[in-house]
C-alpha positions in Angstrom: 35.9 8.9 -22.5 36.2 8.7 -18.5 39.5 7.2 -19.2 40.5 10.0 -21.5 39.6 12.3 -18.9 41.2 10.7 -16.1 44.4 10.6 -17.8 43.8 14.5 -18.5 43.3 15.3 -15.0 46.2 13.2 -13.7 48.7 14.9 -16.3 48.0 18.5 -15.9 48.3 18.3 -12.3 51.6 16.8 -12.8 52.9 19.4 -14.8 51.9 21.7 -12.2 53.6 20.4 -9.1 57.5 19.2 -9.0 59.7 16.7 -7.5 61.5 17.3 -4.4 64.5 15.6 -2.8 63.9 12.4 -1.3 67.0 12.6 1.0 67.6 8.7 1.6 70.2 6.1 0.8 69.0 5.7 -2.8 70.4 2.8 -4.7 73.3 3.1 -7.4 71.8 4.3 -10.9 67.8 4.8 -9.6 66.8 8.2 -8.4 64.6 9.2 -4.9 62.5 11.8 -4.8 59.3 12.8 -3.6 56.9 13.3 -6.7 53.1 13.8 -7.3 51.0 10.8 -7.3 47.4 10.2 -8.1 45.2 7.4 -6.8 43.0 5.6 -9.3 40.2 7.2 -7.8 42.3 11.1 -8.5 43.0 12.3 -5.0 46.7 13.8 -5.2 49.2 12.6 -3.2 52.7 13.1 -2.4 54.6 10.0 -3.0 58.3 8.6 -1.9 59.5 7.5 -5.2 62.4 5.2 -6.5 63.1 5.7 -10.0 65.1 3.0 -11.5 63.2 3.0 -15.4 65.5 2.2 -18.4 68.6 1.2 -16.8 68.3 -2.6 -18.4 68.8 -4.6 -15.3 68.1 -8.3 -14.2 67.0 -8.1 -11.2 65.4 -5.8 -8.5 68.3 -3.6 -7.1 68.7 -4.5 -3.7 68.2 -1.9 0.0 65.6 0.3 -1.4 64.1 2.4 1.0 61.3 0.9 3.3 59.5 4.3 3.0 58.8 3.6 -0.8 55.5 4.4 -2.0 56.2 4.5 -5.8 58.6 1.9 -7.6 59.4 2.4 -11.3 61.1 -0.6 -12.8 59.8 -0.1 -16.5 62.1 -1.0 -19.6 63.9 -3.4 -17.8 65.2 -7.2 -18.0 64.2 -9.0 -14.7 62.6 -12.5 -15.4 61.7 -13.1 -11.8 61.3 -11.3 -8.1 61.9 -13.5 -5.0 59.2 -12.5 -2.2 62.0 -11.2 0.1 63.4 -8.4 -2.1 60.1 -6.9 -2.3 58.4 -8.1 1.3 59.8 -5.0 3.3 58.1 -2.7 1.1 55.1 -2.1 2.9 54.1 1.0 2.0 54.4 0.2 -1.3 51.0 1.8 -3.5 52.6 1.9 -6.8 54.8 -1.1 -8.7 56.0 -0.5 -12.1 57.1 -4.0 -13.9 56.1 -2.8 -17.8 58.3 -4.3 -20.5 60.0 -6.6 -18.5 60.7 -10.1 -19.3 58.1 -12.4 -17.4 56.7 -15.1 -19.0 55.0 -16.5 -15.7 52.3 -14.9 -12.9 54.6 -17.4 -10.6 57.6 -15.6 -11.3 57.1 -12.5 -9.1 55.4 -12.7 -5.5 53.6 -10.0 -4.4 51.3 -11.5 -1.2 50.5 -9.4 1.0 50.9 -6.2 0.0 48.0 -4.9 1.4 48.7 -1.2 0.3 49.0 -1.8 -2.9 47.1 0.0 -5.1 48.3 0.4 -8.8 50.2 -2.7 -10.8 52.1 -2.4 -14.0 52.8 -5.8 -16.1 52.4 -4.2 -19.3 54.6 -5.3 -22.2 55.8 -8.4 -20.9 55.6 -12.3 -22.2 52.4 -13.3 -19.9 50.2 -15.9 -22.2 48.3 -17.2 -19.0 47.0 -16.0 -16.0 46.3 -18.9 -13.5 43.7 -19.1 -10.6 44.0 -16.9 -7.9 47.2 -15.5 -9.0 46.5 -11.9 -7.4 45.0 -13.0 -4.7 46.8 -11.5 -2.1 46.4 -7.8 -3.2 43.0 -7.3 -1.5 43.1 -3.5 -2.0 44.6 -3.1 -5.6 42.7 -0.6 -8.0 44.1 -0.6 -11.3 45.5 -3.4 -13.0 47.7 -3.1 -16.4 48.2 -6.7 -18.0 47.8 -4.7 -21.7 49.8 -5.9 -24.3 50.9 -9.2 -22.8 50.8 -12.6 -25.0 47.4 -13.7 -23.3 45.3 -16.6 -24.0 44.1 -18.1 -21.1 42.7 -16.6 -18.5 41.5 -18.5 -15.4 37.8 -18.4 -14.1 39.1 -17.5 -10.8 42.3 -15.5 -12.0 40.6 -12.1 -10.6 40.0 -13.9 -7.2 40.7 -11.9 -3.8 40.3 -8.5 -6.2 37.2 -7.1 -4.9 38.5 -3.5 -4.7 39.4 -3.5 -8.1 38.3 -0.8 -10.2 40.3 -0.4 -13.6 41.5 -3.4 -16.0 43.3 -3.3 -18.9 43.0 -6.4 -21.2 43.8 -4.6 -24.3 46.8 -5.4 -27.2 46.6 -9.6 -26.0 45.6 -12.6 -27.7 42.3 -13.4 -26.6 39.6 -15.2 -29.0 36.8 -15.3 -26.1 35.5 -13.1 -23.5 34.3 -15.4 -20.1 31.6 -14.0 -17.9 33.1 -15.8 -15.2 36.1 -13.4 -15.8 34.2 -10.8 -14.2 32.4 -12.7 -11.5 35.2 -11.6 -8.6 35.2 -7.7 -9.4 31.8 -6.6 -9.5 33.4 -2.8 -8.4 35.3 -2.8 -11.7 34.6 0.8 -13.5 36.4 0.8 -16.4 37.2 -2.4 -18.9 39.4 -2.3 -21.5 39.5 -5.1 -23.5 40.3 -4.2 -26.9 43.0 -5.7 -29.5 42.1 -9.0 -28.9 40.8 -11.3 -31.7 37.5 -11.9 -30.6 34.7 -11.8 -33.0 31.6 -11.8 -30.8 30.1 -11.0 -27.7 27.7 -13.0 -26.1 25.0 -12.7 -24.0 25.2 -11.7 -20.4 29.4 -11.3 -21.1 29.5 -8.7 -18.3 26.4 -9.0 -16.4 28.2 -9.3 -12.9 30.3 -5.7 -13.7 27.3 -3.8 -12.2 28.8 -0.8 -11.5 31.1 -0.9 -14.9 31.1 3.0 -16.1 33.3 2.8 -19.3 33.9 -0.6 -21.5 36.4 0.5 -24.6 36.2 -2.6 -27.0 38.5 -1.1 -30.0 40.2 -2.5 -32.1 39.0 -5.9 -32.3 37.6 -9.0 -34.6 33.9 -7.8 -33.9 31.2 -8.6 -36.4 28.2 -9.5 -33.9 26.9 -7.8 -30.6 24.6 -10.5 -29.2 21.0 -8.2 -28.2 22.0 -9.6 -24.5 25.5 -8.4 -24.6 24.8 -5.8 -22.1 22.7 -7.0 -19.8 22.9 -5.5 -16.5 25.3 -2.7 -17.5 22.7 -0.1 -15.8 25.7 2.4 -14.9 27.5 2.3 -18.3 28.4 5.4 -19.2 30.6 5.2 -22.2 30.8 2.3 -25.2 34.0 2.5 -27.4 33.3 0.2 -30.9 36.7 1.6 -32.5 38.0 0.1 -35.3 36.1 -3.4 -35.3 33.9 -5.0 -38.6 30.7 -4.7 -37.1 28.5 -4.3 -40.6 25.8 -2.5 -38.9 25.0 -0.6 -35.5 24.1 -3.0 -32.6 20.9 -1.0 -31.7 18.8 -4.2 -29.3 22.2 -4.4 -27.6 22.8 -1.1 -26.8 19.1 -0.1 -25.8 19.5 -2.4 -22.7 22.3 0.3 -21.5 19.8 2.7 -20.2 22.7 5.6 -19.2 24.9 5.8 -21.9 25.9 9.3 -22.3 29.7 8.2 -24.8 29.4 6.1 -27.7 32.2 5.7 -30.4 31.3 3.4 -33.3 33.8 4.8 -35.7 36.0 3.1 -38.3 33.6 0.2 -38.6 32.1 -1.2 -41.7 29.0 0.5 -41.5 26.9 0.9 -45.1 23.6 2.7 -43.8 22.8 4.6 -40.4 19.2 3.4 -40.8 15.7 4.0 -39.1 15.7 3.5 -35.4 19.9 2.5 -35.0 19.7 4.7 -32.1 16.1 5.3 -31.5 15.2 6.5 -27.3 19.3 6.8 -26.1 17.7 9.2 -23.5 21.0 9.9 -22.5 23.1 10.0 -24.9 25.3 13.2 -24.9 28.3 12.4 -27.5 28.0 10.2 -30.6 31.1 9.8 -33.0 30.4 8.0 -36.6 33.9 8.6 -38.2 36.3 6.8 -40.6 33.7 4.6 -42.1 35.1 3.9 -45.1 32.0 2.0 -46.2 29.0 4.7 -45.2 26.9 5.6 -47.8 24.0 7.2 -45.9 22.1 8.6 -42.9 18.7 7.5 -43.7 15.1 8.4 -42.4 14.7 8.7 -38.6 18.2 7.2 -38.1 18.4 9.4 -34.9 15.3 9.5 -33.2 14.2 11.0 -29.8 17.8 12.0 -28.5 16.9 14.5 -26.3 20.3 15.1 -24.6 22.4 14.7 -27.7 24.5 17.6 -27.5 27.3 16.4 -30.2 27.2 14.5 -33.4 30.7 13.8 -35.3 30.6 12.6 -39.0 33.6 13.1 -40.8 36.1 11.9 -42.9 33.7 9.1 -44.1 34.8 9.0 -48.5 31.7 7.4 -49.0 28.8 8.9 -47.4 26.9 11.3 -50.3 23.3 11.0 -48.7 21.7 12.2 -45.4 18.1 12.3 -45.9 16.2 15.5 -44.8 14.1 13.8 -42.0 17.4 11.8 -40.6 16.6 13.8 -37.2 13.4 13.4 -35.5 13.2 14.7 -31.8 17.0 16.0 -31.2 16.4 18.9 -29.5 19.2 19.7 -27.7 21.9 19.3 -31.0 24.4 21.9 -30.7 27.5 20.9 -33.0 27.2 18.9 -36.0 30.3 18.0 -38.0 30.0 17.0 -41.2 33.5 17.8 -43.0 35.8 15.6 -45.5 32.8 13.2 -46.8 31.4 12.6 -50.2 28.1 15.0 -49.4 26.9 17.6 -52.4 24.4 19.3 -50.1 22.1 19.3 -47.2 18.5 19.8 -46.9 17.5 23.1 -45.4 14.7 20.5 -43.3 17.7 18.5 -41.8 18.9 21.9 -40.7 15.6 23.1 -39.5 14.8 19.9 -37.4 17.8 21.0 -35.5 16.3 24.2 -33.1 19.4 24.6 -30.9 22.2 24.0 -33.7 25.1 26.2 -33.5 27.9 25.3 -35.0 28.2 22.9 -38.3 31.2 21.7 -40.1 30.6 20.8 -43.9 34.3 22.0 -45.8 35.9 19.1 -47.7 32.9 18.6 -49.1 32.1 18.5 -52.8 29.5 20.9 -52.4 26.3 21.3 -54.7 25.8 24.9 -55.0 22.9 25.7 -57.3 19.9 24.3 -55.1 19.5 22.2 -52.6 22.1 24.2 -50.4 20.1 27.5 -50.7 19.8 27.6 -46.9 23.3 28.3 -46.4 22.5 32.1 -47.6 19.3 32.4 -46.2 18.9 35.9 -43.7 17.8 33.9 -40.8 20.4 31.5 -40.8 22.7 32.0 -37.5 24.2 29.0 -37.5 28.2 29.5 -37.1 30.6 27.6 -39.9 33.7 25.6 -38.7 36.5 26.7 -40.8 34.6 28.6 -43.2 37.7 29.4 -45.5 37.7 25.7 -46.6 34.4 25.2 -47.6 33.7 25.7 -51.4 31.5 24.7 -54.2 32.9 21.9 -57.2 29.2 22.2 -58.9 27.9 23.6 -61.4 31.3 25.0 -63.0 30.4 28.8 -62.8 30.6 28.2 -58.9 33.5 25.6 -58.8 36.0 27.3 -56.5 33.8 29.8 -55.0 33.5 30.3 -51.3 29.8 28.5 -50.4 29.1 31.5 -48.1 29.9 33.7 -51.4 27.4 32.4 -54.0 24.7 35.5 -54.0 20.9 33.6 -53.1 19.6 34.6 -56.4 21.7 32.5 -58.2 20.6 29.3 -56.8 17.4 28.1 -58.2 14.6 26.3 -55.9 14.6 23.1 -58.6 17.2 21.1 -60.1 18.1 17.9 -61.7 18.9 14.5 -59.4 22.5 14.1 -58.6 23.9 10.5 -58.2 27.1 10.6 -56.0 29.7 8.4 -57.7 30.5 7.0 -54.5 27.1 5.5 -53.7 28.3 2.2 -55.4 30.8 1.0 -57.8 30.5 0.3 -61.3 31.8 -3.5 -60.8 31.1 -5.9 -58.0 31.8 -9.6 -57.8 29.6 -11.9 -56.3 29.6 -15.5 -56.0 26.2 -17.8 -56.3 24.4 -17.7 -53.2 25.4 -14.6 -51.9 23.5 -11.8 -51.3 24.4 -7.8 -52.2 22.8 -4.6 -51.5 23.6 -1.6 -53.9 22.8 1.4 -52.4 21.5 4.4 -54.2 20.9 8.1 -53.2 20.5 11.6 -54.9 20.2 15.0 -53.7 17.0 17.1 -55.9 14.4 19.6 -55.6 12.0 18.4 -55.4 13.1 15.1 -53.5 13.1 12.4 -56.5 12.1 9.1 -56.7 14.8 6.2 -57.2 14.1 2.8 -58.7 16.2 0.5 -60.4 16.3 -1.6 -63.6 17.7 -5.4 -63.7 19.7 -6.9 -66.4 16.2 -7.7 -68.2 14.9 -4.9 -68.2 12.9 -5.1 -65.7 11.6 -1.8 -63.3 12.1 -2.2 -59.7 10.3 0.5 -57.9 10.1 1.3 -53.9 8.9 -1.5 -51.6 9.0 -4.0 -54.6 9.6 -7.5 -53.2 10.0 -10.7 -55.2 12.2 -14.0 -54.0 15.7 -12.2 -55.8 15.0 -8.5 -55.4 13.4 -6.1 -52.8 14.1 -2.1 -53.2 13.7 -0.4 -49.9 12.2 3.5 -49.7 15.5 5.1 -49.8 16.7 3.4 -53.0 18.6 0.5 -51.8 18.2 -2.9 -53.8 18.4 -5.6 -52.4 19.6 -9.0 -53.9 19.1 -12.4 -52.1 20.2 -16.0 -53.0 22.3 -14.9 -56.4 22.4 -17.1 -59.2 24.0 -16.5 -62.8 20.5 -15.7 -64.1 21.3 -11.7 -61.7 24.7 -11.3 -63.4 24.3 -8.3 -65.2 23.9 -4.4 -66.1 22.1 -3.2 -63.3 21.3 0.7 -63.4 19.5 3.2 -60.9 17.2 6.0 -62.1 16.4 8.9 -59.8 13.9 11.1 -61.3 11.7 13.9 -60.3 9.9 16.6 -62.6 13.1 18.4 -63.6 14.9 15.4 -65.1 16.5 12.4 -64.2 19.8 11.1 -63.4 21.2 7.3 -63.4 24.0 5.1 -62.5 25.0 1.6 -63.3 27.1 -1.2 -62.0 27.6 -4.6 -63.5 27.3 -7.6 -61.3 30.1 -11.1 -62.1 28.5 -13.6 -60.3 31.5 -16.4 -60.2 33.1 -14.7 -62.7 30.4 -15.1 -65.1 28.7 -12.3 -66.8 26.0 -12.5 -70.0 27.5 -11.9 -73.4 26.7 -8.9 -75.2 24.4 -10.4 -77.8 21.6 -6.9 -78.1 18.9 -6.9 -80.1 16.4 -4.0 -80.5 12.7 -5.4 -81.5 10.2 -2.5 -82.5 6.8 -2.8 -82.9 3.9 -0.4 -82.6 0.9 -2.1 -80.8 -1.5 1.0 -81.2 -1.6 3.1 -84.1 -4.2 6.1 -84.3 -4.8 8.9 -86.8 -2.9 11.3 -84.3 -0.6 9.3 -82.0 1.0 6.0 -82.0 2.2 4.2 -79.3 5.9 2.7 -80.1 7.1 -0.4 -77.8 10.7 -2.1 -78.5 11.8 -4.9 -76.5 15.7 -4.9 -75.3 17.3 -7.9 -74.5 20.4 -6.8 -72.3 20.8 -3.5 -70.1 21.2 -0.2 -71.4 22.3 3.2 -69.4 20.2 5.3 -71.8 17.5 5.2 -74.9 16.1 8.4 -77.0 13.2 7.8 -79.6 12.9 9.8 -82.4 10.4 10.6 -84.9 9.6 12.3 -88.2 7.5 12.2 -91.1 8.8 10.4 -94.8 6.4 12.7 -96.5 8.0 15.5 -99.1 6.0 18.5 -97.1 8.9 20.3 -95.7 6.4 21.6 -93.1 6.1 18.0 -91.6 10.0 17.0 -92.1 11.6 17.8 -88.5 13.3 15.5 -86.3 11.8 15.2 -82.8 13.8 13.6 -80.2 12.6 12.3 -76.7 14.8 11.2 -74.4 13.3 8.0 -72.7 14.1 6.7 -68.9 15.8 3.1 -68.1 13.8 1.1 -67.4 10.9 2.4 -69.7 10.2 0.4 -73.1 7.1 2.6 -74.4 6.7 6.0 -75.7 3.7 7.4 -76.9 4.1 10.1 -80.1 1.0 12.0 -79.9 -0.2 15.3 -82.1 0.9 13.4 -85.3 -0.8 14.1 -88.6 -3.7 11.8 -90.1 -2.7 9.2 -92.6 1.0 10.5 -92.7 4.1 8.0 -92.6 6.8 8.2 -90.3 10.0 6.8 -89.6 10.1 5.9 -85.7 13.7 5.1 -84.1 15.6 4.0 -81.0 18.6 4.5 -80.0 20.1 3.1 -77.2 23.5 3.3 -75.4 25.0 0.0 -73.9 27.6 0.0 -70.5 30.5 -0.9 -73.1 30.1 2.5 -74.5 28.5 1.8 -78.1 25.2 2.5 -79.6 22.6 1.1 -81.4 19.4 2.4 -83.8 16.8 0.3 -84.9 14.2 1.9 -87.1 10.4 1.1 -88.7 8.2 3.1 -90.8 4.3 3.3 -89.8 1.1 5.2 -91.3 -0.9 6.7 -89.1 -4.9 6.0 -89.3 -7.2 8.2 -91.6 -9.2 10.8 -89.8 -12.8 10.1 -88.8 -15.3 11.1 -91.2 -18.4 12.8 -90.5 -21.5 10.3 -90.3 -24.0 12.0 -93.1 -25.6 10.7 -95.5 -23.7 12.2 -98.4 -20.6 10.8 -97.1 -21.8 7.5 -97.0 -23.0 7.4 -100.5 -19.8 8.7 -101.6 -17.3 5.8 -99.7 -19.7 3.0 -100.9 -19.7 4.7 -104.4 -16.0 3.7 -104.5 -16.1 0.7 -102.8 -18.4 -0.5 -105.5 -16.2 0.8 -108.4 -13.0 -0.8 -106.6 -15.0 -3.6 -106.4 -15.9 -4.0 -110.1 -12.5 -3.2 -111.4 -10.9 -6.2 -109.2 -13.7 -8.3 -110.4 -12.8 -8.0 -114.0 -9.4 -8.0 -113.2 -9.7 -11.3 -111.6 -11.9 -13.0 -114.2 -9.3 -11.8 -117.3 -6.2 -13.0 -115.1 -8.2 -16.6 -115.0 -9.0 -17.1 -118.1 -5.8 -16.1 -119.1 -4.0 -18.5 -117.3 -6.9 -21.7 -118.2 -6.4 -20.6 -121.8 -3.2 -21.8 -121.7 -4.2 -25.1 -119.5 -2.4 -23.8 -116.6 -4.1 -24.8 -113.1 -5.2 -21.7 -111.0 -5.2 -22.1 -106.9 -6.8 -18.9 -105.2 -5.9 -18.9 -101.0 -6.0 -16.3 -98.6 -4.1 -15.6 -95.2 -3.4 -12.7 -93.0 -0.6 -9.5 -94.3 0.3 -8.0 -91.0 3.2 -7.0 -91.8 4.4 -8.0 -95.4 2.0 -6.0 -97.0 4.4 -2.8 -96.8 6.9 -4.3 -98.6 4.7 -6.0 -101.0 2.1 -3.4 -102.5 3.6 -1.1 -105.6 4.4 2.2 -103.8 1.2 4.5 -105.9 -0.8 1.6 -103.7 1.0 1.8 -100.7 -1.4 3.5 -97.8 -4.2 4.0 -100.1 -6.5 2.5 -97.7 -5.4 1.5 -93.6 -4.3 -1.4 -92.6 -6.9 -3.4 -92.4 -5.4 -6.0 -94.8 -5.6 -9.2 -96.5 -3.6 -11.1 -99.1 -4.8 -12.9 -102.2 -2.5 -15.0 -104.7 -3.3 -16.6 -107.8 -0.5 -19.2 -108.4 0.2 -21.8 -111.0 1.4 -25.0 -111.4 5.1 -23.7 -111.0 4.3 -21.7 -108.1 4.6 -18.3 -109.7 2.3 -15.5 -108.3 0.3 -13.5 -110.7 -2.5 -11.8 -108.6 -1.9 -8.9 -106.6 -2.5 -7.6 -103.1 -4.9 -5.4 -102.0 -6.2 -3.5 -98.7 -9.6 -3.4 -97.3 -11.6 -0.2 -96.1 -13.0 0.8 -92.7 -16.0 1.5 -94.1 -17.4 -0.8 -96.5 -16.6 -4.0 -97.8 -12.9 -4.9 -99.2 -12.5 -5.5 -103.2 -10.8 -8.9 -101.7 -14.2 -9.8 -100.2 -16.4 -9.3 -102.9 -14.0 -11.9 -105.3 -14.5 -14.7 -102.2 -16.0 -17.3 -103.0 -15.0 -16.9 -106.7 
């Protein structure tokens, strides 16, 4: 950012002051005049200049004019300079050698050139600089050695530099940064070392650059900031991150650079701005989070007690769908927010609110929500001034789809509405490999805010703060997975839910490029059973994206025959049917639909339980009345079966054993549900094995017509 304004300054006063004649024996092809000139420090001066740029020569033209303050020789061929074509020159303060052909520091000599203050090796074929090599330009301010062929760099290259002030490193091939580097120019101001293949800092790196005001690392290999990094840096101003593969913000390294005011961490690989990335910058005036193409959210607290934060830039991020509506805590000075060309459906009128001083916000190129959660937009109070207001329009629901945001009337937008998934919080296929470890990040804008969990290929139901030794689901609807085997390959599916509905979202997981086969089975069973509800349970053995139950009664009362449907979360493998009728059969199903878009039913039939009686005396008379008479008919039954069968010489077994769930199939349908199911079975078989005795039920409230033939 200094540098940016530097350069600012330095052109527009350029443009606003012109050469004049330099009236001196100029040499053939370069041209002399007196033109502007800035010092790296930005005082204007007036400087003698020889301009011999683009003229493709091998060498330094020779009798240029001893009064020379400014020599251009950019775009050029010369290979070497001999001390004596340049030694004369001693008022030089300017020496332009960019995109030349030097392969060497030992091929030009520049000692003693004690005015020198500004030296151009740009471009060239440098891949080493050895020790001391500048040592004779004690006063030199800015040195350009920027897209060179660098590799090695001396420890005592930088030697005899002390008044050094601006470096450029940037665009050579350096895999390490050395401390010792730095050791000579403790006045250095600004660093730029970007566009180098270096893929970590370490600690203390610059300690000795105490007075270093801007470092620009850009465009590097950068995946770790050691917390030490910036030790020391107490007058660093400005941090430039640009376009590295740093997977998350470097928050213990950059809260030991108490003054930063400038920090650029776009187009890096950043999923999640999370609690406390940037927590007590007391300083910090400018922040830029831009081009990430992997951000997905701005979570809770993620920028806490900023109190100088003037400027926040998010945009053009594809992915980011989610800021959550306490993402700013203490950030009281917030003037512009941009927001425009992400993935967001809406904003929460509390993100807005926690913002006192906001006055400008950019949200267009948005696929913008506009039935709920965006209701503040229209709201009489609001002030707040829209950035290109033109461009920002609704996609949902479809009666709004094309209308202007600022358009849709207040009364139209409801103050609840369903969970909404973005379909860029994750995708619907990820490969993995055993070992690794993934985090799927899920968010959903809702009124009221819902509540995310997620369901694993089993059917398991991860909920908030879960934790086991494979998965742990963090508040904000993140799962995470650690140490993968094949066992987590799978349909993996995230539910967000609050009392208006629910909305979900799967992805299957390949780990190694295996993934289960689709062998589903449905198993119902009902574990409770009352006369007015009964409490269905199925077991599923391989993930679903959605289930319904429904229910109705087999009975011919047309009063009784509708279909009720429920529809039934992921995740969820019960469903309780409650005001049913007493004693009255129904048929109970599930359905469920599968990721590779097919369905399934699986039905049973269960009776509900009789009513309860009353407890009087009448009553009881009455059930054991009929118990006895059901008792005395089986009786004689029985015995006339028996003899039957000995008359003919035929030898009778009589055994008993439990009829959980046969006897529905088994009793004649005028006995079926005669009495509930509190069931046994009794068979009279002969020698061949054929049954001739039937099955019967007991009562609830006497004994069964099976007990009184036991013992018989």
């Amino acid at each position: 950012m200094l540098l940016k304004e530097y350069m600012f300054i330095s052109l527009a006063a350029v443009t606003l002051t012109q050469a004049i004649p330099w009236h001196v024996k100029c040499p053939d092809v370069c041209v002399c005049e007196v033109k502007p000139w800035f010092t790296p420090r930005s005082m204007y001066r007036e400087a003698p200049t020889v301009d011999c740029n683009d003229f493709l020569m091998t060498q330094v033209p020779a009798n240029l004019p001893e009064e020379t303050q400014t020599l251009l020789l950019q775009s050029n061929r010369i290979a070497k300079i001999k001390p004596e074509e340049l030694e004369h020159l001693v008022n030089l303060t300017e020496l332009d050698l960019s995109q030349n052909s030097f392969s060497r520091i030992e091929d030009f000599t520049l000692k003693n050139m004690l005015n020198l203050l500004v030296l151009h090796l740009e471009e060239n074929q440098l891949t080493e600089l050895s020790a001391g090599c500048f040592s004779g330009l004690t006063n030199l301010q800015e040195l350009y050695l920027n897209h060179n062929q660098l590799i090695t760099i001396s420890p005592t290259a930088f030697s005899g530099l002390e008044s050094l002030l601006r470096l450029h490193l940037n665009s050579n091939k350096l895999r390490t940064i050395g401390s010792e580097w730095f050791e000579p120019i403790p006045s250095l101001e600004i660093l730029t070392i970007g566009e180098n293949a270096v893929e970590t800092i370490q600690n203390m790196n610059f300690k000795s650059l105490i007075n270093l005001r801007s470092l620009v690392l850009s465009g590097m290999s950068l995946k770790e900031i050691s917390d030490h990094a910036f030790e020391g840096l107490e007058n660093l101003e400005s941090i430039s991150f640009y376009d590295n593969k740093l997977p998350k913000v470097p928050k213990m390294a950059l809260r030991k650079v108490p003054d930063l005011k400038f920090l650029d961490l776009n187009k890096n690989p950043i999923q999640r701005i999370q609690q406390g990335d940037f927590t007590d910058m007391l300083h910090l005036k400018e922040l830029g989070i831009n081009n990430m193409e992997e951000l997905i959210s701005i979570d809770k607290f993620a920028l806490d007690n900023l109190p100088e934060l003037t400027k926040l830039e998010v945009t053009n991020n594809p992915k980011l769908s989610y800021i959550h509506p306490s993402a700013f805590r203490l950030v009281p000075q917030m003037e512009t927010l941009m927001l425009n060309n992400n993935a967001l459906s809406a904003l929460y009128r509390k993100t807005i609110e926690s913002l006192s001083k906001l006055q400008e916000i950019s949200i267009h190129s948005n696929p913008i929500r506009c039935d709920c959660v965006i209701r503040w937009v229209n709201t009489n109070e609001n002030h707040i001034r829209f950035i290109e207001p033109q461009s920002t329009f609704c996609m949902d629901p479809p009666e709004f789809k094309s209308q202007n945001l600022r358009d849709v009337p207040f009364r139209e937008m409801t103050d609840r509405c369903l969970p909404l998934i973005s379909t860029e919080t994750f995708p619907s296929h990820l490969d993995a490999a055993v070992s690794d470890s993934l985090s799927l990040h899920c968010r959903a804008f809702a009124e009221p805010d819902p509540e995310i969990y997620w369901v694993t290929p089993s059917g398991d139901r991860l909920q908030a703060d879960s934790t086991s030794d494979k998965y742990r689901v963090q508040p904000e609807g993140t799962l995470e997975m650690f140490n993968i085997t094949i066992n987590e390959a799978g349909l993996y599916t995230c539910v967000a839910h609050n009392l208006v509905g629910a909305d979900t979202k799967s992805v299957t997981v390949r780990v190694s490029g295996f993934y289960p086969d689709d062998n589903e089975s449905i198993q119902l069973y009902a574990p409770e059973v009352e006369a007015h509800h009964i409490l269905l349970s199925w077991i599923i053995t391989s993930n679903i994206i959605a289930s319904n139950v429904t229910w109705s009664s087999t009975t011919s009362n047309s009063s009784l025959n509708s279909v009720f449907t429920a529809r039934v979360p992921a995740g969820v493998h019960k469903y309780n049917l409650t005001h049913l009728e007493p004693f009255t059969e129904y048929a109970l199903c599930v359905h469920v639909s599968y990721v590779q878009l097919h369905n399934k039913i699986s039905c049973i039939r269960i009776r509900t339980k009789e009513a309860n009686l009353a407890t009087g005396t009448s009553e009881i008379r009455v059930q054991s009345l009929i118990t006895l008479t059901v008792c005395v008919l089986f009786v004689a039954a029985s015995v006339l079966s028996l003899r039957g069968l000995m008359s003919t010489g035929q030898r009778v077994q009589v055994k008993q054993r439990s009829l959980a769930t046969c006897v529905q199939k088994n009793l004649p349908a005028s006995m079926n549900g005669i009495y509930p199911p509190f069931l046994k079975h009794w068979e009279a078989t002969n020698n061949l094995g054929k049954t001739i005795a039937v099955e019967v039920q007991s009562t609830p409230l006497g004994p069964s017509p099976a007990s009184c033939c036991e013992g018989n």
